[in-house]
Backbone as a chain_set.jsonl record, in Angstrom:
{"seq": "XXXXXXXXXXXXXXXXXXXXXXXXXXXXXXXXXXXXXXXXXXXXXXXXXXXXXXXXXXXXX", "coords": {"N": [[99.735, 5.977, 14.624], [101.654, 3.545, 12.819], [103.506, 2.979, 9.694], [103.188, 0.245, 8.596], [100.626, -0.505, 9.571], [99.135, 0.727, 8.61], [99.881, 0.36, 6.225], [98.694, -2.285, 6.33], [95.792, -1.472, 6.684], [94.826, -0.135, 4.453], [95.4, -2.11, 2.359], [93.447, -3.666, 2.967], [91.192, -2.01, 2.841], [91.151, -1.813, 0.235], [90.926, -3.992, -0.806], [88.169, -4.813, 0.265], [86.286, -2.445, -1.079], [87.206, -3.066, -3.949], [86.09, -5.736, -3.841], [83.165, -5.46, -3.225], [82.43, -3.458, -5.071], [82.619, -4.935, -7.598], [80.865, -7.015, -7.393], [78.267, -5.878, -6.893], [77.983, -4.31, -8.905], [78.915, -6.198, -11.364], [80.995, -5.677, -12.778], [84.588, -5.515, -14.292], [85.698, -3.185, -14.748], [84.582, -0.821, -13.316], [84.561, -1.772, -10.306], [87.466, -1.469, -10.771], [87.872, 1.514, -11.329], [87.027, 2.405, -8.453], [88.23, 1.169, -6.864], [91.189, 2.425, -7.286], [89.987, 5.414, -6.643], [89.554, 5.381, -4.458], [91.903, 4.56, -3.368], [93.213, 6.562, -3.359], [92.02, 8.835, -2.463], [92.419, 7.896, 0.468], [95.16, 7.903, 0.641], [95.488, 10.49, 0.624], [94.149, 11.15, 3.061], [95.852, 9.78, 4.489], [98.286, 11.725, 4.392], [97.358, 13.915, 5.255], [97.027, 13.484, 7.541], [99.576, 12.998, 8.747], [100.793, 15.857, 8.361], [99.382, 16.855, 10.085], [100.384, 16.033, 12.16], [103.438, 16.759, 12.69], [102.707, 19.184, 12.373], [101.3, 19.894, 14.617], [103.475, 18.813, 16.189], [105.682, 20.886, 16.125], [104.827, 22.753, 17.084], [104.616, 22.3, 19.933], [106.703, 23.145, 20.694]], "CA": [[99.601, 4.989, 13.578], [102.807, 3.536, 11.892], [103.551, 2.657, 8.12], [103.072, -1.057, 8.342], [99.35, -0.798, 10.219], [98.323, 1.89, 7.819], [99.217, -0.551, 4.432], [97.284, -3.506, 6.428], [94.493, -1.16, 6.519], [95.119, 0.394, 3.08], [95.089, -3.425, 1.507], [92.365, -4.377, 3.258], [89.779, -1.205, 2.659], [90.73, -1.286, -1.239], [90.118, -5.447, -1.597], [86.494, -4.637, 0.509], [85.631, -1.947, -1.707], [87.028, -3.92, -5.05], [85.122, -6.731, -4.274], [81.863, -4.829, -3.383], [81.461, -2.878, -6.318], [82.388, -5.902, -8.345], [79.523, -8.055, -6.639], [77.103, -4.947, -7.241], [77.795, -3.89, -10.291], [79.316, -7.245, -12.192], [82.378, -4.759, -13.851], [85.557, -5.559, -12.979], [86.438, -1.911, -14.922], [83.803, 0.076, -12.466], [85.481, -1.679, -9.454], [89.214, -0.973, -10.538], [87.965, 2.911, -10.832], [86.201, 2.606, -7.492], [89.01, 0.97, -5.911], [91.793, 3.091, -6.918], [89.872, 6.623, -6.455], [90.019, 4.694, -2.809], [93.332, 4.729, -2.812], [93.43, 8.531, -4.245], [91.527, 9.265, -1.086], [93.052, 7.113, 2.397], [96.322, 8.778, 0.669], [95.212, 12.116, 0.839], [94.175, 11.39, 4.649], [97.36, 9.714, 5.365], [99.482, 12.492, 4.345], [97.042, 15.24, 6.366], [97.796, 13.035, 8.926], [101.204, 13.341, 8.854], [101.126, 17.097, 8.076], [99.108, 17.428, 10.883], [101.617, 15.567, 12.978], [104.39, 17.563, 12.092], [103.116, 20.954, 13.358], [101.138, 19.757, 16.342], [105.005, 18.301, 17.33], [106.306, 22.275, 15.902], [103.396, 23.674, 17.829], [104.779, 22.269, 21.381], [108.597, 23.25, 21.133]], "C": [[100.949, 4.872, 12.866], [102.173, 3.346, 10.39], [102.502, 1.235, 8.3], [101.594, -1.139, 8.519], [98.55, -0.128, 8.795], [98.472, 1.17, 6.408], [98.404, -1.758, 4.803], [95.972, -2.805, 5.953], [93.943, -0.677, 5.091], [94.645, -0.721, 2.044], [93.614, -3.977, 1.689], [90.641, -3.569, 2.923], [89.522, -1.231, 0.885], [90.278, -3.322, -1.694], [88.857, -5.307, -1.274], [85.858, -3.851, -0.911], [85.601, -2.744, -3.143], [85.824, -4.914, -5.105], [83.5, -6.095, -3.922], [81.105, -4.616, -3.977], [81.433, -4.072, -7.609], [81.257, -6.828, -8.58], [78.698, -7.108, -7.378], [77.224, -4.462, -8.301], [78.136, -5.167, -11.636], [80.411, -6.493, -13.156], [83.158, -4.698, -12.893], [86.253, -3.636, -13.903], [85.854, -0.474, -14.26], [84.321, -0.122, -11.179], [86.72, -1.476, -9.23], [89.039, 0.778, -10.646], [87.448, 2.935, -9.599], [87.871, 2.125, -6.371], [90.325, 2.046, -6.169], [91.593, 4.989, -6.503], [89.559, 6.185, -4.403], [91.163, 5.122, -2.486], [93.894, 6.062, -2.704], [93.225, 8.632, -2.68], [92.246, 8.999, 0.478], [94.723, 7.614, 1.759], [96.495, 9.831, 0.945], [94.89, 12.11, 2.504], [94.965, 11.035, 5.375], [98.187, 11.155, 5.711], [98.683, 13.544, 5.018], [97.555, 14.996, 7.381], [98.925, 13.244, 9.285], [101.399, 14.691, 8.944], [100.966, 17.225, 9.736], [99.828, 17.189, 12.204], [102.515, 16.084, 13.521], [103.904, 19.005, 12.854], [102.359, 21.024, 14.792], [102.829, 19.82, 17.31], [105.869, 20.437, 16.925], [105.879, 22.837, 16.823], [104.22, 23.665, 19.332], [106.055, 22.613, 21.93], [107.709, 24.754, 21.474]], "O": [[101.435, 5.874, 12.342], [101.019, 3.462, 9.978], [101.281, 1.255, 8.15], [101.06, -1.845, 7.663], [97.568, -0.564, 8.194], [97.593, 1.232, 5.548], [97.608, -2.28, 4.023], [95.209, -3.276, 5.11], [92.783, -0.844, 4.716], [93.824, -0.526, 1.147], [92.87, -4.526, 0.877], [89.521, -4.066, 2.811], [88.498, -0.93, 0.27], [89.559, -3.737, -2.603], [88.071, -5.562, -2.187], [85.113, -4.44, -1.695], [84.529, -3.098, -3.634], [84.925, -4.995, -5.941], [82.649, -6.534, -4.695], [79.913, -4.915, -4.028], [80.509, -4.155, -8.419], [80.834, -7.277, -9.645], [78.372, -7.446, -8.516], [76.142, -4.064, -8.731], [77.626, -5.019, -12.746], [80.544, -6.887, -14.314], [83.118, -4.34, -11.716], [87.263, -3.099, -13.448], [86.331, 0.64, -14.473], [84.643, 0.904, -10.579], [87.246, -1.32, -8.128], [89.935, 1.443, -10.125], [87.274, 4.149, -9.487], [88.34, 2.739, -5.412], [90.588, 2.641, -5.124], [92.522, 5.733, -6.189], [89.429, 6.942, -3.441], [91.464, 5.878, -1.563], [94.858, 6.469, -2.054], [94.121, 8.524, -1.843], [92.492, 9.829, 1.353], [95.555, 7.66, 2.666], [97.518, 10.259, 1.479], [95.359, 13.018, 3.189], [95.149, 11.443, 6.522], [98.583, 11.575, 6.798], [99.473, 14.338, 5.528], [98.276, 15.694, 8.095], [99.136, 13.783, 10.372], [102.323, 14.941, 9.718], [101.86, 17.535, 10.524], [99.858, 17.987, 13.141], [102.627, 16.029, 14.745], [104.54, 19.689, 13.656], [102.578, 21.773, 15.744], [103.224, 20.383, 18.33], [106.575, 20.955, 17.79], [106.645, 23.528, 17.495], [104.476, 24.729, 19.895], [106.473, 22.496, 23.082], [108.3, 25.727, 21.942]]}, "num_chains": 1, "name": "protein.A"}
């Protein structure tokens, strides 16, 4: 997965969820915490990703 794919998907999972909880709840200050504890999160699994990247490629020297 590069950068560029990973902010399409990034943009595109936090406008779904924004507009979701917006629809279902009618608060746009319940969907801006919903969408950025989103973002909290697909950051935190980027960067495992990457970690885990990193010592698989250590792992094989």
């Amino acid at each position: 997965m590069n950068f560029p794919q990973f902010l399409v998907g990034l943009t595109t999972a936090s406008f779904v969820v924004a507009l979701s909880t917006f629809l279902a709840t009618g608060s746009i200050w319940k969907a801006l915490g919903w969408t950025v504890l989103t973002l909290i999160v697909l950051q935190v699994g980027y960067f495992l990703f990457v970690v885990r990247l990193i010592y698989r490629a250590g792992r094989k020297r």
